[in-house]
C-alpha positions as CSV (number, residue, x, y, z in Angstrom):
1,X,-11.8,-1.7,9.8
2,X,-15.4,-3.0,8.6
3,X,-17.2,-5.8,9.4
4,X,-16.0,-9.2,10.2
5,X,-15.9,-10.9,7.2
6,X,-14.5,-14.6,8.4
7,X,-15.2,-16.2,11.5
8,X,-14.3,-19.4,12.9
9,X,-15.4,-20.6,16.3
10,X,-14.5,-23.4,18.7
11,X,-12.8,-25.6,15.5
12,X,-10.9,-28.5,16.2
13,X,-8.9,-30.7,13.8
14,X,-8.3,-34.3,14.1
15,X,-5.9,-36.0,11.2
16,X,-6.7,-39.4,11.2
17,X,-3.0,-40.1,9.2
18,X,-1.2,-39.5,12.2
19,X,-3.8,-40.3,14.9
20,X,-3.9,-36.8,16.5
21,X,-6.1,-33.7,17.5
22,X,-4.0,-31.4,15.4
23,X,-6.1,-28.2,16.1
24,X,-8.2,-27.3,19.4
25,X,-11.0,-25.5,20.2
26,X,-9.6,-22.3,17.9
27,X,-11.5,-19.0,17.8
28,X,-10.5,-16.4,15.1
29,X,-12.0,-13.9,12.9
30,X,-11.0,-11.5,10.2
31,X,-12.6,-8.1,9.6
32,X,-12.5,-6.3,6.1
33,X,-9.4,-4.3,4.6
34,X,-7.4,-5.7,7.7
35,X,-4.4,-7.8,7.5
36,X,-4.1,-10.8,10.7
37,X,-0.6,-12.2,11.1
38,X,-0.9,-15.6,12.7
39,X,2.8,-16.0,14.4
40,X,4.2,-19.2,16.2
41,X,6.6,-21.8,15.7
42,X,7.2,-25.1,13.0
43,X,4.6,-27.4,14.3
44,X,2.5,-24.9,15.6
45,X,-0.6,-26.0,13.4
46,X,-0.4,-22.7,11.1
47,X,-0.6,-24.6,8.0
48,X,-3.0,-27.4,8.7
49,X,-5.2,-24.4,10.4
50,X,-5.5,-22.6,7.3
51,X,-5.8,-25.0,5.1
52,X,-8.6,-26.5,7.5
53,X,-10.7,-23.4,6.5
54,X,-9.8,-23.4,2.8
55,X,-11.8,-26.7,1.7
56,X,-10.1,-29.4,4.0
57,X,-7.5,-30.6,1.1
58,X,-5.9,-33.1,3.7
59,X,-9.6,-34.1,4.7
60,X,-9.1,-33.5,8.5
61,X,-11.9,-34.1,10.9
62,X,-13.4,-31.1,11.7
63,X,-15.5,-30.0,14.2
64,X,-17.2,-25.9,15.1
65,X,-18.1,-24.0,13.2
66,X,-17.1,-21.4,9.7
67,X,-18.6,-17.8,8.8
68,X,-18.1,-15.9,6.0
69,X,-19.7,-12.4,6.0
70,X,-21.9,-13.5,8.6
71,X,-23.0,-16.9,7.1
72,X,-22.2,-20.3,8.1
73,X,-20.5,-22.7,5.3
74,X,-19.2,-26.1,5.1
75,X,-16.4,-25.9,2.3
76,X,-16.3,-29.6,1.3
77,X,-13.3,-28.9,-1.4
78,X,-10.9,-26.4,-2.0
79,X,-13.3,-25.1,-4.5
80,X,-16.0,-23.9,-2.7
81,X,-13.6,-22.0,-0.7
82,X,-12.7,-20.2,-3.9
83,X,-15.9,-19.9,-4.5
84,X,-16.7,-17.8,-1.5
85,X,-14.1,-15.4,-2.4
86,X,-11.1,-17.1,-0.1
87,X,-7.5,-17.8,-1.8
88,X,-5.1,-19.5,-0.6
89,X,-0.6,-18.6,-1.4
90,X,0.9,-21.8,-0.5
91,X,3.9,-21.7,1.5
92,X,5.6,-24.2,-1.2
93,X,5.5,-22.6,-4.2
94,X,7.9,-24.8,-6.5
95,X,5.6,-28.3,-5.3
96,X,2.2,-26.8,-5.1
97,X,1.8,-23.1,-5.9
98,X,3.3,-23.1,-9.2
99,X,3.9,-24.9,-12.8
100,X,7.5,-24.6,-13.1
101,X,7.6,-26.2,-16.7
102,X,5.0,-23.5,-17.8
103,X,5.4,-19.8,-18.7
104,X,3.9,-16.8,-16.9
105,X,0.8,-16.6,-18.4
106,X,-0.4,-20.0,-18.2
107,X,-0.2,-19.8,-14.5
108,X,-1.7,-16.7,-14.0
109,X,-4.7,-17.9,-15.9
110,X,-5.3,-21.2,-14.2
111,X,-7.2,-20.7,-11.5
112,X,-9.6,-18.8,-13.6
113,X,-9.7,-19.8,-17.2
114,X,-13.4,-19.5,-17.6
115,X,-13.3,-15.9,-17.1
116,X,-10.7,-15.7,-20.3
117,X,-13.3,-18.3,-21.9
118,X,-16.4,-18.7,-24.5
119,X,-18.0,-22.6,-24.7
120,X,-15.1,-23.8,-22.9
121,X,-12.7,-21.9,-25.5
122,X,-9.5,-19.8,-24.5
123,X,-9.5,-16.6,-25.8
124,X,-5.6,-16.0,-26.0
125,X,-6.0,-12.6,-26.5
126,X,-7.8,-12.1,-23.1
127,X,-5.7,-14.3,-21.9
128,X,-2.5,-12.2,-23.0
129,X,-3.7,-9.6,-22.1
130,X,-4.9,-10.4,-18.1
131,X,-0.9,-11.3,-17.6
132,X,0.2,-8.5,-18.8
133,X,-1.5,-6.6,-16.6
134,X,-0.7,-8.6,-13.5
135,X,3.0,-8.5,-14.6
136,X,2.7,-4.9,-14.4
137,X,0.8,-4.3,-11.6
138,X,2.7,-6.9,-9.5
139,X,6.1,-5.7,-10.8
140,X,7.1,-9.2,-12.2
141,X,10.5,-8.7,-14.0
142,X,10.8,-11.3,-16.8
143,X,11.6,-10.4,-20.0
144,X,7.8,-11.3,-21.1
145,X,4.9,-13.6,-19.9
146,X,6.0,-16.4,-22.2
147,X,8.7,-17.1,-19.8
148,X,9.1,-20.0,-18.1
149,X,8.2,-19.6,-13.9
150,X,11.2,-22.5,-13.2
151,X,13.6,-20.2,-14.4
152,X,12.4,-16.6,-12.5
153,X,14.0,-15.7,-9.2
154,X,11.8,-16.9,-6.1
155,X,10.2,-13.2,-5.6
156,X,9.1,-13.4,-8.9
157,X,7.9,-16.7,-8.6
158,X,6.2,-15.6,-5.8
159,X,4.6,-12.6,-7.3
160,X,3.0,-14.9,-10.0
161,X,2.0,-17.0,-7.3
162,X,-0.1,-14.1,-5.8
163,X,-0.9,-13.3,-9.5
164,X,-2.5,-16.6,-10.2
165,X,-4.6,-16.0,-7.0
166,X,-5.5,-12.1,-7.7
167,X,-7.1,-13.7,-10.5
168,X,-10.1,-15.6,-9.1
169,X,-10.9,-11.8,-7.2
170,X,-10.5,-12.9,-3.5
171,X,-12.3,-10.9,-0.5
172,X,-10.0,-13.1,1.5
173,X,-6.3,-13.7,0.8
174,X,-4.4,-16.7,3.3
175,X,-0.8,-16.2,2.7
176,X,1.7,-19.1,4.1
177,X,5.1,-17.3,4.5
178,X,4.5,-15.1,1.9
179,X,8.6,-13.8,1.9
180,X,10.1,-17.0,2.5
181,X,13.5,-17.5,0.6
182,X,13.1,-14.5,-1.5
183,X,15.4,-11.5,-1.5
184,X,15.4,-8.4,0.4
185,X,13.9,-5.9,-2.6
186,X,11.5,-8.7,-3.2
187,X,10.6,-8.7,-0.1
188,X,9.5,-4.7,0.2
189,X,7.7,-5.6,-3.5
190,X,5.3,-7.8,-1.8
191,X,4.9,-6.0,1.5
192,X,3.8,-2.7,-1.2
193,X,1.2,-5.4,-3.2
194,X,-0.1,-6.8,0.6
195,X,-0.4,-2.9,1.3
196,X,-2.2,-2.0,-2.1
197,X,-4.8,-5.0,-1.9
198,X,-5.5,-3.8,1.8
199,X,-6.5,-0.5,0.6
200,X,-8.8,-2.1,-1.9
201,X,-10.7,-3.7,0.5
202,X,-9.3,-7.3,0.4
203,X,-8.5,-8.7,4.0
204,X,-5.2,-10.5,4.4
205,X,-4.6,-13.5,7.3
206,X,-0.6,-13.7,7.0
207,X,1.3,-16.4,8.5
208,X,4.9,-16.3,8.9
209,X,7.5,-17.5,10.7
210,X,9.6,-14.1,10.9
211,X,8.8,-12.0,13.7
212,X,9.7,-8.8,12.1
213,X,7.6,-9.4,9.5
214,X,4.4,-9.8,11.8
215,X,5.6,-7.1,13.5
216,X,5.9,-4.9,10.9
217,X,2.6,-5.8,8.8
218,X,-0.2,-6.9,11.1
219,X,-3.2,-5.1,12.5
220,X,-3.5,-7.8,15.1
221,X,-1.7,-11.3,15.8
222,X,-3.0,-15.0,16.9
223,X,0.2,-16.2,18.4
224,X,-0.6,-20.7,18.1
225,X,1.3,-23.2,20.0
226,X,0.7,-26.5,20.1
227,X,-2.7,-26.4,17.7
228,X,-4.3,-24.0,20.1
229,X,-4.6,-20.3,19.6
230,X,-2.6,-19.0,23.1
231,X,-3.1,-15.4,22.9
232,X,-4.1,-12.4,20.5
233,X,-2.3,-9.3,20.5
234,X,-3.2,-5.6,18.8
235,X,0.0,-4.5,16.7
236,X,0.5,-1.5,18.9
237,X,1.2,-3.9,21.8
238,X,3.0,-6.8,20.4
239,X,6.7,-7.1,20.7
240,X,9.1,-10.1,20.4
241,X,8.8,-11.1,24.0
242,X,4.9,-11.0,23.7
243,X,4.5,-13.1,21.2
244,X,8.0,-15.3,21.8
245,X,6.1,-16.0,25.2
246,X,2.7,-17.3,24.1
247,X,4.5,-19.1,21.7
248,X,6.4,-21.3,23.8
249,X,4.1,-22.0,26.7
């Protein structure tokens, strides 16, 4: 793998909406082309971790410290997380990852329309012509980009999802149980795009509540319990036990 690319050291989390230290003291890093599961159970502190390092939306109290390629930044919105190249695949795509009254192509583009624009213009064309290409690429079956996302299945909805974020042209990619509620074929569809966007360089911190699945696509594990990070494990030596273990001490 190449160099470390995101680092995060001795950060702690304290959500003042429910009185509580929510993450402790966590130390984590990513290195290029290298995909990180992050395993553990509901109420672990997956979630509010990662969306601690992408921009703070829930505007936790945090403390330590955040490195990208080497240099320390202090996202103070979502948006400067984007900006340094880091996207985010919500685990809820219906309430937050996706416009389910809108048709493929407007929600590929929307997390990127001034690249498809001049003077604050859309160019449809571009526009038509970026989700086709993402439709392709990310196998979406629908019977064209003018169809509505509320009425694909949730693998497709997912793979628009991942479209919409492909689009701003991520080094880093956070993806919040990227396979949940979707179909087994679907499910090999987006281990092949996580696969495909490894060998392009991006790197990839997974989480995800199925064990086979961190298993199956990590290069290394953080197993959290409790907002701490209670172990990290290379691929070659995790199993079920392992991880089950650190989970639940």
């Amino acid at each position: 793998f190449g160099d470390i690319i995101l680092e995060v050291s001795n950060w702690s989390a304290y959500d003042s909406q429910v009185g509580k230290q929510i993450l402790k003291d966590i130390q984590f890093h990513v290195k290029k082309g290298e995909i990180v599961g992050i395993a553990g159970l509901m109420g672990a502190g997956r979630t509010e971790f990662a969306q601690s390092i992408f921009g703070n939306p829930k505007s936790y109290k945090i403390q330590g410290e955040l490195k990208v390629n080497g240099k320390v930044r202090n996202f103070k919105h979502t948006s400067d997380a984007i900006k340094a190249g880091i996207a985010y695949v919500t685990e809820d795509r219906k309430g937050d990852g996706l416009f389910l009254t809108q048709d493929i192509k407007n929600n590929i583009s929307i997390g990127n329309l001034k690249e498809i624009s001049a003077s604050g213009v859309i160019n449809e064309n571009e526009e038509i012509k970026v989700a086709d290409e993402y439709k392709k690429d990310l196998t979406i079956k629908a019977s064209s980009i003018e169809q509505l996302v509320g009425n694909l299945s949730g693998g497709n909805q997912q793979k628009v999802s991942l479209g919409k974020w492909l689009f701003i042209k991520p080094n880093i990619l956070i993806l919040d149980e990227p396979t949940r509620g979707i179909d087994v074929g679907a499910k090999f569809e987006i281990y092949t795009i996580m696969n495909s966007l490894i060998e392009e360089g991006l790197s990839i911190i997974m989480i995800s509540s199925e064990l086979g699945e961190v298993l199956g696509m990590s290069d290394r594990i953080y197993v959290m319990a409790e907002g701490e990070i209670k172990g990290e494990i290379l691929a070659e030596e995790a199993t079920q036990e392992n991880i089950m273990q650190l989970a639940t001490q």
